[in-house]
Each structure stands twice: as structure tokens, then as C-alpha cells.
N, C-alpha and C positions, 0 to 999 in steps of 0.2 A: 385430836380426833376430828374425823371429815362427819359431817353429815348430808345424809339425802334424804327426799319427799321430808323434813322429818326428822328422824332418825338417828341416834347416836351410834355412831358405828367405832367401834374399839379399835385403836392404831396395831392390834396385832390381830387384826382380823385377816385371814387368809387373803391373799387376789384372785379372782375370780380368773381361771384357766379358759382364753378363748381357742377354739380348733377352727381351721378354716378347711370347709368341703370344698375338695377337688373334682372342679366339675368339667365337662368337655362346653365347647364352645357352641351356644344354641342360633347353631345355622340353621338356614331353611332347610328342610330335606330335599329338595329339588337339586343344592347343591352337589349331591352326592349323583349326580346324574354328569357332572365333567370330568373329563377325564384329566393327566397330568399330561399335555401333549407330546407326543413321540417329538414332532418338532423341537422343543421349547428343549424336550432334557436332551436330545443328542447337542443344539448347541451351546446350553450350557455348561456340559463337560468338554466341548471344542474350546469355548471362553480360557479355562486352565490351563489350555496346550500350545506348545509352541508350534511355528510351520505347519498349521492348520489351510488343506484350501475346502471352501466349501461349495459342495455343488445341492445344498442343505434349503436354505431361505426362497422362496420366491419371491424374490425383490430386483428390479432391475438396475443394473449396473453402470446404465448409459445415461448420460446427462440430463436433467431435465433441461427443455429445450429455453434458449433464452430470452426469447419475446414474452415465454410466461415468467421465468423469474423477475423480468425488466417490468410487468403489470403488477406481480408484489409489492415488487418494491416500492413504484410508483404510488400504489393504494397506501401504503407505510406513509410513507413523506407526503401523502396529503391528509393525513390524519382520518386513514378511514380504519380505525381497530376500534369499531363498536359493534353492537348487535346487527344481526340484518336482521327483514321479515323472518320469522318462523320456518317459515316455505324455501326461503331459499334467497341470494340476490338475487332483488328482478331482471339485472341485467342478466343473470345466471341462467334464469329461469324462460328468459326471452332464446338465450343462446342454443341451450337444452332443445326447448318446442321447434327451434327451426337447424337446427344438423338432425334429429331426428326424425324430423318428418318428411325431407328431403331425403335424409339416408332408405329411408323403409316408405316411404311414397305413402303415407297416413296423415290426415289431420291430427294434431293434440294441440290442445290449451294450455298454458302455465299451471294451469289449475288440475293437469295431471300431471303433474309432478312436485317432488318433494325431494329438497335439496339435504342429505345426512352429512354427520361425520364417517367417512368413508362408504365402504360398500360393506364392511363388518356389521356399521347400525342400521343399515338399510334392511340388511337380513335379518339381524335382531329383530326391529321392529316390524318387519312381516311376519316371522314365525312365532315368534312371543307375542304377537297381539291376536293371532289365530288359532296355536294348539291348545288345545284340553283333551281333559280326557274324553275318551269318546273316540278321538277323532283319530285316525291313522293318515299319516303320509310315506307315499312310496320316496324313497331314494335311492340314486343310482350305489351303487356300491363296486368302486370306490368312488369317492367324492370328496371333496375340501371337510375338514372336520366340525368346521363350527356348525354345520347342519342338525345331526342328529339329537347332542348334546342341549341344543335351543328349544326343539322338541319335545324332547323328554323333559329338560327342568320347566314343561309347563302342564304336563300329564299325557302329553300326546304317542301316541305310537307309532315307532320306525319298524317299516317296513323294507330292508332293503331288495333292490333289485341287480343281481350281479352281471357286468360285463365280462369281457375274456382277452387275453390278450392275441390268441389267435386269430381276431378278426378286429386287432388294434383297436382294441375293447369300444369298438362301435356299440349303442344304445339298438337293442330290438326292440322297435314301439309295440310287437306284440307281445313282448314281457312286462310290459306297461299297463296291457289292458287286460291281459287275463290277469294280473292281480290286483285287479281294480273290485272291492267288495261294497256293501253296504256299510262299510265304514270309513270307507277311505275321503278323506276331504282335500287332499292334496298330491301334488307332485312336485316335486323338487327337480331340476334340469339345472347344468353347468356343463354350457359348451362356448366356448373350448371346456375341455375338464382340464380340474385340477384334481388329482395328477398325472391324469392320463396322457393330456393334449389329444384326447380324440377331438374332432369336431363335426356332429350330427348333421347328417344331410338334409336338404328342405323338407322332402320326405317324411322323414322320421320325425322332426317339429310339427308338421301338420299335421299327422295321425293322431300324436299326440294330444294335442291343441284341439283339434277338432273331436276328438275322442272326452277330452274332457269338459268342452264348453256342451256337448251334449249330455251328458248326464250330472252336469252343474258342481265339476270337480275344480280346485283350484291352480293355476299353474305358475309356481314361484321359481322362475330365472333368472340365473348368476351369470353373466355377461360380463365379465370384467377383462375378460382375454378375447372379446371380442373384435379389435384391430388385427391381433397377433394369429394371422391368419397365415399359413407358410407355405400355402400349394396355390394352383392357381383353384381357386373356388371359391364362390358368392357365399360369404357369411349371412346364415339363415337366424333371425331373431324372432323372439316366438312374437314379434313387433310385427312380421311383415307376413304373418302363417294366423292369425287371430280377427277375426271379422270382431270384434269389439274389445275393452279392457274391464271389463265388469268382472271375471274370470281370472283374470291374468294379473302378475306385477313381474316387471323385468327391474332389472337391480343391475347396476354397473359403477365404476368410479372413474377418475385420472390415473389412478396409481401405478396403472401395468400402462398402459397407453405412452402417458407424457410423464413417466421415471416421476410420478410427484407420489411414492406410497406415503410418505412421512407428513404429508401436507393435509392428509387426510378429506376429502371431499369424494363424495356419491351421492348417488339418488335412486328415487325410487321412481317408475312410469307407471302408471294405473288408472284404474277409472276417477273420475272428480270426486264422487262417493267415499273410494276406500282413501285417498289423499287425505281427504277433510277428516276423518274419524285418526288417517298416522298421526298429521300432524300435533293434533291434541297433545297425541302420546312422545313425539317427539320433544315438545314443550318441557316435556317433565323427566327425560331421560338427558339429551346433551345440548338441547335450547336450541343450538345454531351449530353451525361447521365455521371455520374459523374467515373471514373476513376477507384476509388478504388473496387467503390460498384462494379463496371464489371469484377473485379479481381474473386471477391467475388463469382458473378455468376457463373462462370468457376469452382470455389472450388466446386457451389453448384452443379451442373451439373454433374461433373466428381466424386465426392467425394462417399462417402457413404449413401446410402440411407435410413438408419433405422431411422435417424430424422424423415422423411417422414411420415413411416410405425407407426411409434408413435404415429404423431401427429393425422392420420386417426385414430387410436385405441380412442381418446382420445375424438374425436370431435363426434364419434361415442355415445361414452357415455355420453355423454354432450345430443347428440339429442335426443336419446331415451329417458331421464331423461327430459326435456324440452316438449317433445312430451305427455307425461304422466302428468306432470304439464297443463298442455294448456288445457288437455281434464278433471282435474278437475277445472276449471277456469269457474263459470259463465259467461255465456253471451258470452261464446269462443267456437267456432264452428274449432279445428285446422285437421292438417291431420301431415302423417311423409314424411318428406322432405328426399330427397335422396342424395344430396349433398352440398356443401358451409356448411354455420354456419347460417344459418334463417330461420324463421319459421314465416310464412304469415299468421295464425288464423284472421275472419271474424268475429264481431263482427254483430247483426240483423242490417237488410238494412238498417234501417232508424237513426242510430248513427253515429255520426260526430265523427270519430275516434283523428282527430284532436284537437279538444276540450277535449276528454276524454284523449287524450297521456297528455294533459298540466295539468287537474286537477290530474289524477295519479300524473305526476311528482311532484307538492306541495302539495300533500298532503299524499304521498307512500316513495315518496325519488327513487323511481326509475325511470330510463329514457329509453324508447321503442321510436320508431318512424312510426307517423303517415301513413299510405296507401296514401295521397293526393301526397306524396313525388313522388313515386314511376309509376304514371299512371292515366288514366281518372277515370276508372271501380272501383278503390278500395278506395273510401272515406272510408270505414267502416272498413278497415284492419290495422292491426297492424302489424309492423315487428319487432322479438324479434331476438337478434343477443345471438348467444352461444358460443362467441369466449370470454365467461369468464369463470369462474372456477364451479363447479359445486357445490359447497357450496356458490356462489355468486347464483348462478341460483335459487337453494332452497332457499336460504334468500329474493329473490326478488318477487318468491311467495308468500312463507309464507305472505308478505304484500300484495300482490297482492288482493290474493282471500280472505281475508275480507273484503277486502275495494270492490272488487267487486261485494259482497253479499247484500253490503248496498244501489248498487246504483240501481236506479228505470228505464232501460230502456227498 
């Protein structure tokens, strides 16, 4: 016989029958504000397939250049894989303050700037340390995904603002300010756009910019395709269109620039004020961006520039060739995109591009991704990325538009 507290308890006493409640998993509810991205699942059913080409990822295809992998390495083999400052390497952060202020003709400090892991946490840590409820931000629509999603899982509200693509979905800064309410706290901007590749004239950044510093709105810019300029025209940053940074944070990486996306290094530009209050927050989210790759940066910054000037020569010919594809492409309504590597073509109103990105991919072998990804306004859109080789682009035609001739929409 066992006993407890006590107790004689009898060897043919019953066992006590335990049941375990089935419960769901007590996430935050904020999480129910991301979606599963259109990106992620079309390539993860391209992953399964064989003779897959992708015109899917915006990722570049071109070497990172070698003066910055030879500064990795270098930082490697002299044992620099430890923490930096918070803020950034100060060599980083030296290198930053001066291609920037020289580029956009503006004084900055070190001390506007805050060096992230990529340009992902750069915008994390802007929009997650600013939305609540309360507060609305306009954005463009369409736009790179992780916007809206960062927003909402913090109470904040999207507002989007739709471009078109018969005017190669240029941004009207008067659909900017008539939907500017007493609730609106921000503005979101990505030019170049992702996925548009439009890229906003000086114009249009300054109405904006000037529109918002007076009635003490915020202006959060995604600059990351800011080299990838492909016509002749002066890239306008809302750096060089903003009489102060008290208002403003522009946000940009290496990734699209100098082929480093995997290397992960960005920043953020801003006033001293809103730096001092990220970095806190930075502290307690990814500490630091990784060591080496910041070595790297410095190579790339300081180093030589004809990788650069290359890699625009090349993306150039990519789009134009792409642009000419599209517009023999039934049932493709495209236009020519001015900067990044995308290419936004519309598909007739009434196609679930969605449906159609999935049957293309099993039955073409190639992977595009759906317009649902990207915005409210563009069920019917496709984004085709040209950061592949241009005999990948022709091959993915060539199957394309057969298969687009068969289909009946």
C-alpha cells in the first residue's frame, strides 16, 4: 500500500484518469496582423520543382565586389568578431556621415545615424517604435510588404494610397495630402519602389516633405534601391528635399547596392533625438549588425566605385530587354520601370493573378510573384524581378508566352 499527506490508500484503489486540454497557442494577437507572404509560398513550392528559373526574389545576382569581401576577411583574420558600439562601427559610422553628406550636399553627425541589421530592422525599429493606435500612416499601395503588417501588429492604421500603372505608377503628392486627416502621423515612401521600380521626381519628394514638416507629419523612407537608378536622372532623397531631420528617417542598406543582401547591414539617418531613443530599442532587439560585414561596408563606401557603375549598366540591359518581353506577352499590359530590378505588368481586371503566378509556376517552371503580396489595389499584377541574367529572362519567356496564348482570360 502507498501512502500520501498521510493516508492509507488501498493497492486496488482506482488511478486517477488525467485529460489534457487542447489548447491553441497564446500568441499575441498582433500576430494575427502578418500575413503568409505571397513571396515566401510561391518559392517555396518552386524549392520542390525541378528547372525552376526565378524571376521571384529581389536579390542580386552580381558579385559582391572584392575590395569589400577582401575587408571581411581582413577583419576575420584579425580577430575583429566582437561587439561594436550599439550605434554602429565608428569607422561605419564616420564613412556613412561623409558619402552622405557629400552625396545630398547636408551636414550630419555620427550621432544621426544608427547602424541596423539590414534595412528590414531599420524599418522595424521605425514603425514599431511609432505606431499605436491612434495613429494612421498613409502608404503607397503597392509597396514592399513588410510595411503595413509592422503597423498594424502595433495598433496603428493603414491607409493606403494607390498608384496606376498607366503613368508607370508614379506617386501623386496630391493624393498624399488630400488624404492627410487629423489622424494621420505618418508617411511611408519607397523610391525606387518595390515593386514598381518607379522612381519619384524631386518634385514629388518635396511637396511631400514640405507638406509634412508643416503640419508636423512623419516621413519614413526606404532608399534601399537608391543607386539602381536606370535613366539618366538625379536620385532625389527625401535627404536632399528636407530643411531638417526632426520629421524625417531615411532608411537604406548594402544589399541591393554592393550584392551584400545576406551580409545584412543598414541604417537608419535621423535627427540626434530620434537615434538616441532607436538605439535603446535597438539594444534589446539584434544588439549589433554583424562586425565583419561593417568592415565590409567601409571597403564599400570608401573603395572604388565602378562595381557600382557596372552593375547600373547591366540592370539597365536586363530592363529594357524585360520591358520588350512584357509588352509581347499576352494578356500583359507592362510600362518601363526607372529604377530597382521589377517590373509591375497588369494583367485584365478581373484575373486572380494569384491563381495564375501558381498555375504558371507548375506548368512553365517559372516563378513570378503574385500583386496580392504587395497591396490592396493589385490582385491582377505580377511582379517579375530582373536581378537574373538575361538569357535566364529570355528562357523564361520563351515559356511564358506560349503558355500565355493558350490561356482563355
Amino acid at each position: 500500500m502507498a501512502t500520501s499527506a498521510g493516508k492509507t490508500i488501498p493497492a486496488s484503489a482506482p488511478k486517477r484518469k488525467l485529460t489534457y486540454r487542447k489548447t491553441k497557442a497564446r500568441w499575441h494577437p498582433s500576430m494575427q496582423a502578418i500575413p503568409v507572404p505571397g513571396i515566401r509560398r510561391m518559392v517555396n513550392m518552386a524549392a520542390e520543382m525541378d528547372d525552376v528559373i526565378h524571376l521571384s526574389i529581389g536579390q542580386p545576382d552580381l558579385p559582391t565586389p572584392k575590395h569589400v569581401t577582401d575587408a571581411m576577411v581582413d577583419s576575420l583574420q584579425a580577430g575583429q568578431t566582437g561587439y561594436t558600439m550599439d550605434a554602429g562601427l565608428p569607422e561605419l559610422l564616420v564613412a556613412l556621415r561623409d558619402y552622405y553628406g557629400n552625396r545630398y550636399g547636408r551636414k550630419l553627425s555620427t550621432e544621426n545615424i544608427l547602424v541596423t541589421s539590414g534595412a528590414t530592422e531599420a524599418m522595424y525599429l521605425a514603425l514599431s517604435a511609432t505606431a499605436a493606435p491612434g495613429r494612421q500612416f498613409l502608404v503607397v499601395d503597392p509597396s514592399f510588404l513588410l510595411y503595413a503588417p509592422l503597423i498594424r501588429m502595433n495598433g496603428g492604421e493603414v491607409k493606403f494610397i494607390p498608384t496606376h500603372p498607366e503613368n508607370g505608377h508614379q506617386l501623386d503628392p496630391d493624393d498624399i495630402i488630400k488624404n492627410i486627416s487629423m489622424r494621420t502621423f505618418a508617411v511611408v515612401l519607397n523610391s525606387p519602389n518595390n515593386p514598381t521600380g518607379a522612381v519619384y521626381p524631386k518634385s514629388t519628394i518635396e511637396r511631400i516633405v514640405e507638406e509634412c514638416a508643416f503640419r508636423g507629419i512623419q516621413v519614413f523612407s526606404d532608399e534601399v534601391y537608391d543607386h539602381l537608378i536606370l535613366d539618366d536622372e538625379e536620385y532625389s532623397s527625401v535627404l536632399s528635399c528636407g530643411t531638417d531631420l526632426d520629421h524625417l528617417m531615411c532608411i537604406s542598406s548594402f544589399s541591393k547596392t554592393y550584392s551584400m543582401a545576406g551580409l545584412r547591414v543598414g541604417w537608419i539617418i535621423s535627427s540626434q533625438g530620434a537615434i538616441k531613443k532607436l538605439r535603446r530599442y535597438h539594444m534589446f532587439t539584434t544588439s549589433v549588425a554583424s562586425t565583419p560585414a561593417q568592415f565590409g561596408g567601409v571597403a564599400a563606401l570608401e573603395g572604388d566605385q565602378q562595381s557600382v557603375r557596372d552593375m547600373i549598366d547591366i540592370y539597365r540591359e536586363r530592363r529594357d530587354l524585360i520591358t520588350d518581353l512584357v509588352s509581347q506577352t499576352p494578356y500583359l499590359t507592362g510600362y518601363k520601370p526607372s529604377g530597382g530590378f521589377f517590373i509591375f505588368p497588369d494583367l485584365p481586371d478581373h484575373v486572380d493573378a494569384s491563381d495564375l503566378c501558381l498555375r504558371m509556376l507548375k506548368e512553365t517552371g517559372v516563378c513570378a510573384v503574385p500583386g496580392d503580396a504587395f497591396g490592396e489595389q493589385c490582385t491582377n499584377s505580377i511582379r517579375f524581378s530582373f536581378s537574373a541574367s538575361s538569357d535566364r529572362i529570355q528562357e523564361a519567356f520563351e515559356r511564358i508566352v506560349p503558355w500565355m496564348k493558350k490561356q482563355n482570360l
